[in-house]
C-alpha positions as CSV (number, residue, x, y, z in Angstrom):
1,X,20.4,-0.3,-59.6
2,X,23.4,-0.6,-57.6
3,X,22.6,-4.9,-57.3
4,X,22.5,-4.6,-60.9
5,X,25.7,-3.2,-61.7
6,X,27.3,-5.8,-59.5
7,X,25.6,-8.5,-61.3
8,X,26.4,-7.6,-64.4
9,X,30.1,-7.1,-63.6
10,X,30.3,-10.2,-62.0
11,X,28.8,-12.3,-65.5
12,X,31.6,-10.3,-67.2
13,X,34.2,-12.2,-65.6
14,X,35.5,-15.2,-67.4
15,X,39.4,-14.2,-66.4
16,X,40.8,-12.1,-64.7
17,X,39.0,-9.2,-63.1
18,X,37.3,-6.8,-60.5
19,X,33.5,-5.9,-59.2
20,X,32.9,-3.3,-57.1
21,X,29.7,-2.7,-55.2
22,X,28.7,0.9,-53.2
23,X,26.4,2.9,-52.0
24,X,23.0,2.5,-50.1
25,X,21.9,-1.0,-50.9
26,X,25.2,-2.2,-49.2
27,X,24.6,-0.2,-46.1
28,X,27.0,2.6,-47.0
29,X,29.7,0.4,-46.9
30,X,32.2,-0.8,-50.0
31,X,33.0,-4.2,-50.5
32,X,35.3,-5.5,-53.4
33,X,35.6,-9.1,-55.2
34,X,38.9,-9.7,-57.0
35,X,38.5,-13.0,-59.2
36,X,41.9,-13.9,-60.7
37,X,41.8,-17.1,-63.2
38,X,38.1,-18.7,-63.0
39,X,38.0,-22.1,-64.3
40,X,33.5,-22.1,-64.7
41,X,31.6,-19.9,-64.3
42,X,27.2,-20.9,-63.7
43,X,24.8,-17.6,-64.3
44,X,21.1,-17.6,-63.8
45,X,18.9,-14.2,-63.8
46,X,15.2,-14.7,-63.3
47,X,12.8,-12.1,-63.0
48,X,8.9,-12.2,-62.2
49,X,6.2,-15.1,-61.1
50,X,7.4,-17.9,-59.5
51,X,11.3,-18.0,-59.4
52,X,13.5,-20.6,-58.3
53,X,17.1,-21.5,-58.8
54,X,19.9,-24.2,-58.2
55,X,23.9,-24.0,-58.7
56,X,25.9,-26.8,-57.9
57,X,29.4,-27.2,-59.3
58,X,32.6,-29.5,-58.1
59,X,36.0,-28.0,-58.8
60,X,38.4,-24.5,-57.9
61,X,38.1,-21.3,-58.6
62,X,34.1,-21.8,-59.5
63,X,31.9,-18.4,-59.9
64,X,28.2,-18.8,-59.3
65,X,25.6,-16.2,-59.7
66,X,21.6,-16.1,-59.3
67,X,20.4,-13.0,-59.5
68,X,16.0,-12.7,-59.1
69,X,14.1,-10.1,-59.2
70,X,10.7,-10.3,-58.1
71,X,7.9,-13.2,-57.6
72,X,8.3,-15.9,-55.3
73,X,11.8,-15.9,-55.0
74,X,14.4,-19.1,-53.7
75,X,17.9,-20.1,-54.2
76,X,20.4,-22.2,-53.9
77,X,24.3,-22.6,-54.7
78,X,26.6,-25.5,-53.8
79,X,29.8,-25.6,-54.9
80,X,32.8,-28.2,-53.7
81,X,36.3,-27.1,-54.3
82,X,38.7,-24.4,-53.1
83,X,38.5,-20.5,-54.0
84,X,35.3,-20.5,-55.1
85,X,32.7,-17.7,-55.1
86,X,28.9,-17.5,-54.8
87,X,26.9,-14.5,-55.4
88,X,23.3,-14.4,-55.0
89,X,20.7,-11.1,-54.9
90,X,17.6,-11.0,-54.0
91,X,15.0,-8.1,-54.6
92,X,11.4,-8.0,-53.7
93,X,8.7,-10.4,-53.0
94,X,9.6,-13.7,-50.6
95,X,13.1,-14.0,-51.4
96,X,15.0,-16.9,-49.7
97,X,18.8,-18.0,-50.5
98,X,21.6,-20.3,-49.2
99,X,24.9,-20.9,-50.2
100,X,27.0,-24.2,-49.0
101,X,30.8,-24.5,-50.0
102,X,33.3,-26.5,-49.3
103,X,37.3,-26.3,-48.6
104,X,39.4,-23.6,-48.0
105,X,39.4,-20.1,-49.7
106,X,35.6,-19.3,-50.6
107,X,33.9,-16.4,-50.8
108,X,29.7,-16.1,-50.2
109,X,28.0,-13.2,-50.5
110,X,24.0,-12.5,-50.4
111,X,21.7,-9.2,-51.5
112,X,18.4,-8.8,-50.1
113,X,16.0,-6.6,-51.1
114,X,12.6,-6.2,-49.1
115,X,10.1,-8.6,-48.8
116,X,10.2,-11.8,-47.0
117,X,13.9,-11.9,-46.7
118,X,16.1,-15.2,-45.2
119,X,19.4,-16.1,-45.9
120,X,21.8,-18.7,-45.0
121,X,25.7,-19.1,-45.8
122,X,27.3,-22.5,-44.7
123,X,31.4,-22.8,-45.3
124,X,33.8,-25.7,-44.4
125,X,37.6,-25.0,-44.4
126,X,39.6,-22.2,-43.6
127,X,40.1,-18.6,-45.4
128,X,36.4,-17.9,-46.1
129,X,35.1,-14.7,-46.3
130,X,30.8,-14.1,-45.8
131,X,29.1,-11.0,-46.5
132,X,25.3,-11.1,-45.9
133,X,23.4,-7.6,-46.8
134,X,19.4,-7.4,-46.0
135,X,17.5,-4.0,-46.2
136,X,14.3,-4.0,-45.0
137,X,11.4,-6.7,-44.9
138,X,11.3,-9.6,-42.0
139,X,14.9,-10.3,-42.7
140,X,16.7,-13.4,-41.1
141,X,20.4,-14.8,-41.4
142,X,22.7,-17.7,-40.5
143,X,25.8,-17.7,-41.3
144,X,28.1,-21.0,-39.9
145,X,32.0,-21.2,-40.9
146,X,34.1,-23.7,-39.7
């Protein structure tokens, strides 16, 4: 529910704005996302069977989203550019994810939800911030930031 709620707020933004997530399916922790000025924005909710998803935009200030729900699960956003965001969650069934970015001043963040879990976040530059949430499941993570 909660990974819902975040989602939705998150496709609301086309200018400035403000998500908040809490509660249990972020570990009883609270974490914020400010977006001020988004130039594009990419959005794809899947739900069911076999699932699979790709992002990959070139710019600044760039807002991606996958959201899936069930079946097979994958995902994938790459975005080029500076002060960029990626947001992808992941509940039930084999899950998977990755987010790559590039430059200085991205944000990555990935919800898991049971099942077979994974998750990757790869950033380049400098003032990047990661969050990486998995509950339950075989879980995995890698998160590299240079």
């Amino acid at each position: 529910m909660k990974n819902k709620i975040v989602f939705m707020m998150l496709t609301m933004l086309a200018g400035p704005g403000m998500a908040t997530a809490a509660g249990y399916d972020l570990a009883s922790s609270e974490y914020n996302l400010a977006f001020n000025e988004l130039n594009q924005a990419a959005n794809i909710d899947q739900r069911g069977l076999n699932n699979n998803a790709q992002i990959n935009q070139s710019g600044s200030k760039l807002l991606g989203v996958i959201s899936q729900h069930g079946g097979r699960n994958s995902a994938q956003i790459n975005q080029s550019g500076n002060e960029n965001v990626a947001y992808i969650a992941q509940a039930g069934n084999a899950n998977d994810a990755s987010i790559t970015q590039g430059a200085y001043g991205n944000t990555a963040v990935i919800l898991q939800k049971g099942a077979g879990n994974r998750a990757a976040i790869t950033q380049f530059g400098t003032q990047k911030t990661a969050v990486v949430v998995q509950r339950q499941s075989q879980m995995a993570i890698r998160v590299i930031q240079r």
